[in-house]
C-alpha positions as a LaTeX table, in Angstrom:
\begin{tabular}{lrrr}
\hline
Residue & $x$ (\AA) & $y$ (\AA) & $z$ (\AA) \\
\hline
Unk1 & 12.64 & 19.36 & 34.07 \\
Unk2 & 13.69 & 15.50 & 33.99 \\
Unk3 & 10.42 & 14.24 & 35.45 \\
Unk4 & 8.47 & 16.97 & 32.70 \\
Unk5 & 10.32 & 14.58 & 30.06 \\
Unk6 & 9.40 & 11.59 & 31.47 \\
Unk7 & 5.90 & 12.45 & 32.33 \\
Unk8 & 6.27 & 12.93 & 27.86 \\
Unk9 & 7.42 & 10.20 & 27.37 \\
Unk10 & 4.80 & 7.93 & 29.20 \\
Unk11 & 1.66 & 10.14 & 27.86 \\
Unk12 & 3.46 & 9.20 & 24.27 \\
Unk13 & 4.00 & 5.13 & 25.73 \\
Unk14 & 0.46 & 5.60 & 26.77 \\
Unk15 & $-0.89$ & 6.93 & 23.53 \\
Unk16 & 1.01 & 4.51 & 21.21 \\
Unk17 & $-0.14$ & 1.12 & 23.20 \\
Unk18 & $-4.26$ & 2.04 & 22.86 \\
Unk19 & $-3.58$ & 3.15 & 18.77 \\
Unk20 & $-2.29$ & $-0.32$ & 18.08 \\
Unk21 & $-5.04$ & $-2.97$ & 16.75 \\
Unk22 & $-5.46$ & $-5.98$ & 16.97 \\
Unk23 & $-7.29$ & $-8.11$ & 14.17 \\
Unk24 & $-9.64$ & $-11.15$ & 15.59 \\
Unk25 & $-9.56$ & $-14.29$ & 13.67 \\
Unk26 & $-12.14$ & $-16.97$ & 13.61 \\
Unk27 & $-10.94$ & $-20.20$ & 14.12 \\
Unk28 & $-13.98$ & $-21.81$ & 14.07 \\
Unk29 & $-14.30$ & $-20.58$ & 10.69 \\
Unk30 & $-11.09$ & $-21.27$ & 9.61 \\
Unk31 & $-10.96$ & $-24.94$ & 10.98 \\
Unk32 & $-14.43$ & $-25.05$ & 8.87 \\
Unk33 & $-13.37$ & $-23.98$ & 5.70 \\
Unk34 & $-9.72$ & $-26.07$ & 5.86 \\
Unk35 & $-12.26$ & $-29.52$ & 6.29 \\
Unk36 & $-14.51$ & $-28.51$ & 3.55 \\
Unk37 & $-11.44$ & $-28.11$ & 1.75 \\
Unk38 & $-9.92$ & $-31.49$ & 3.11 \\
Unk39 & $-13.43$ & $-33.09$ & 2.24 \\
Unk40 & $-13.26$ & $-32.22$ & $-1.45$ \\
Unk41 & $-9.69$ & $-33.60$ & $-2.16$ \\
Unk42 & $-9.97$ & $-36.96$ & $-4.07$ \\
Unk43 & $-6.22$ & $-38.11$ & $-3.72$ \\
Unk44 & $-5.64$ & $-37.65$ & 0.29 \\
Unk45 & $-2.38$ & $-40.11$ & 0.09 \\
Unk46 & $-1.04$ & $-37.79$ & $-2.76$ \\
Unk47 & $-1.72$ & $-34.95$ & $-1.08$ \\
Unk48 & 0.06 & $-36.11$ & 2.24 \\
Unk49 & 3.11 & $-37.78$ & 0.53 \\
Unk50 & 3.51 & $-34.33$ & $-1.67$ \\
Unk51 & 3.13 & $-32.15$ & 1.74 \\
Unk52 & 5.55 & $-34.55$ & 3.30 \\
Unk53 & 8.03 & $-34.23$ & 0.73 \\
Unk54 & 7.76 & $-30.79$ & 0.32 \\
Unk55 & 8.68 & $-30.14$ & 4.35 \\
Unk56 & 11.04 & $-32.54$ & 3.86 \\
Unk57 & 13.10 & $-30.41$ & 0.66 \\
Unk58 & 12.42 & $-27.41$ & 3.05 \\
Unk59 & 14.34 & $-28.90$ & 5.78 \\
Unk60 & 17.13 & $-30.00$ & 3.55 \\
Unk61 & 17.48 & $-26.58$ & 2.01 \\
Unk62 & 17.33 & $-24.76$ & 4.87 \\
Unk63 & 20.19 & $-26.79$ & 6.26 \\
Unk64 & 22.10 & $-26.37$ & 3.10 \\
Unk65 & 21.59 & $-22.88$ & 3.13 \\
Unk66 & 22.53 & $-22.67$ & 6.99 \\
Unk67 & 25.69 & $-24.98$ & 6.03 \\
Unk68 & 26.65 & $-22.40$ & 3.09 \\
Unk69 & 25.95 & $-19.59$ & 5.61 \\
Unk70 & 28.92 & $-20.55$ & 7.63 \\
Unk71 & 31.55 & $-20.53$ & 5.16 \\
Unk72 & 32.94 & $-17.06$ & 4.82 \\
Unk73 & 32.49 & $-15.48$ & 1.52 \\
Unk74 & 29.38 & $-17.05$ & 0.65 \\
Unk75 & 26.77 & $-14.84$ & 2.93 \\
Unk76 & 28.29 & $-11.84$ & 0.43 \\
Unk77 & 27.93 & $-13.47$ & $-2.65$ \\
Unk78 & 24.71 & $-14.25$ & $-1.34$ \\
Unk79 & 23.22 & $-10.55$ & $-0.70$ \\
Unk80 & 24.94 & $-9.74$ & $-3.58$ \\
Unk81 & 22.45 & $-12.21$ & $-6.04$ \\
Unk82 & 19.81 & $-10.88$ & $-4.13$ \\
Unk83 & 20.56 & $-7.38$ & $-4.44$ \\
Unk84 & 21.34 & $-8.34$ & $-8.15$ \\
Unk85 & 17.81 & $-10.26$ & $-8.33$ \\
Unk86 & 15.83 & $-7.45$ & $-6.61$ \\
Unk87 & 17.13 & $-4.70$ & $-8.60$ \\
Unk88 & 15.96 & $-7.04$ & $-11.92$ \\
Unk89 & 12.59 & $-7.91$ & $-10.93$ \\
Unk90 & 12.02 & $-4.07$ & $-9.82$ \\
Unk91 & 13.33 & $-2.97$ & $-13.39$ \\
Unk92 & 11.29 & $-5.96$ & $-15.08$ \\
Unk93 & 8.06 & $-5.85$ & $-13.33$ \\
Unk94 & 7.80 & $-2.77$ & $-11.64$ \\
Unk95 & 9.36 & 0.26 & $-12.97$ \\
Unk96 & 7.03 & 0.73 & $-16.17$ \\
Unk97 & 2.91 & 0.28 & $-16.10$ \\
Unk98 & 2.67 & $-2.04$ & $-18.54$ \\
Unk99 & 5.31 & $-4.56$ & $-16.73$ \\
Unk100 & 3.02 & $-3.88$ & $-13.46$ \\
Unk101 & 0.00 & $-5.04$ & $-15.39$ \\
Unk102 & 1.71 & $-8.47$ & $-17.03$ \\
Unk103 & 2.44 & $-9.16$ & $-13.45$ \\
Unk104 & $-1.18$ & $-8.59$ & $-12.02$ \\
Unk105 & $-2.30$ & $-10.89$ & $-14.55$ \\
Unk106 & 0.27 & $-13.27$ & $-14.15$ \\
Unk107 & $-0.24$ & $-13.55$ & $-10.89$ \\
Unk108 & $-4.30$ & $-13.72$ & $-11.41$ \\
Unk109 & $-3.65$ & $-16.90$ & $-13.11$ \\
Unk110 & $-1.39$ & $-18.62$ & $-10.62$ \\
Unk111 & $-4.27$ & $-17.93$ & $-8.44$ \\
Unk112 & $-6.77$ & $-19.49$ & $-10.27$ \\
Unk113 & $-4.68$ & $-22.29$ & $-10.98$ \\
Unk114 & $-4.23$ & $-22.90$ & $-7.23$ \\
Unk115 & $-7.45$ & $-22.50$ & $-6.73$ \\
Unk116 & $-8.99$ & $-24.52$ & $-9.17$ \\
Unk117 & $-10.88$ & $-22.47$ & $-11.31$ \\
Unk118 & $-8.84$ & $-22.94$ & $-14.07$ \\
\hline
\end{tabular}
């Protein structure tokens, strides 16, 4: 009977392992679209200094954070905002149609403002 369970449990191992996919990325395509993309920015310097600076704040906050982390009430107060925060933007932006719609749009626009096109 314990080898008839086992024998299941494989076949189920088995089955699992050849349903997963895998998704294929082109980097050749990739690496061709992020220098067309390189080739049309104007300020290069600004762009650099900005990226710098920008791994350079997310360094610093991260040790902050990790420096907060340690001290002992702080994690709770800290899932506690979040929980807080969650349960807001759920109410705000989820919970009713129209609030899902404002934030479609809203977020349209940030993408076209990242993107240029606007």
């Amino acid at each position: 009977m314990l080898g008839s369970v086992r024998a299941q449990v494989k076949r189920s191992l088995v089955v699992r392992a050849e349903t997963e996919t895998t998704q294929q990325v082109d980097v050749e395509k990739v690496v061709k679209d992020l220098q067309d993309k390189w080739d049309k920015v104007e300020n290069k310097t600004g762009v650099i200094v900005y990226g710098s600076g920008a791994l350079v704040a997310l360094w610093l906050a991260s040790t902050v954070v990790g420096a907060l982390n340690n001290l002992p009430l702080l994690p709770k107060l800290f899932e506690l905002v979040g929980l807080g925060y969650s349960a807001w933007f759920t109410y705000r932006y989820l919970l009713f149609k129209s609030s899902r719609e404002e934030l479609i749009e809203d977020i349209e626009s940030l993408k076209k403002k990242i993107g240029g096109e606007q």
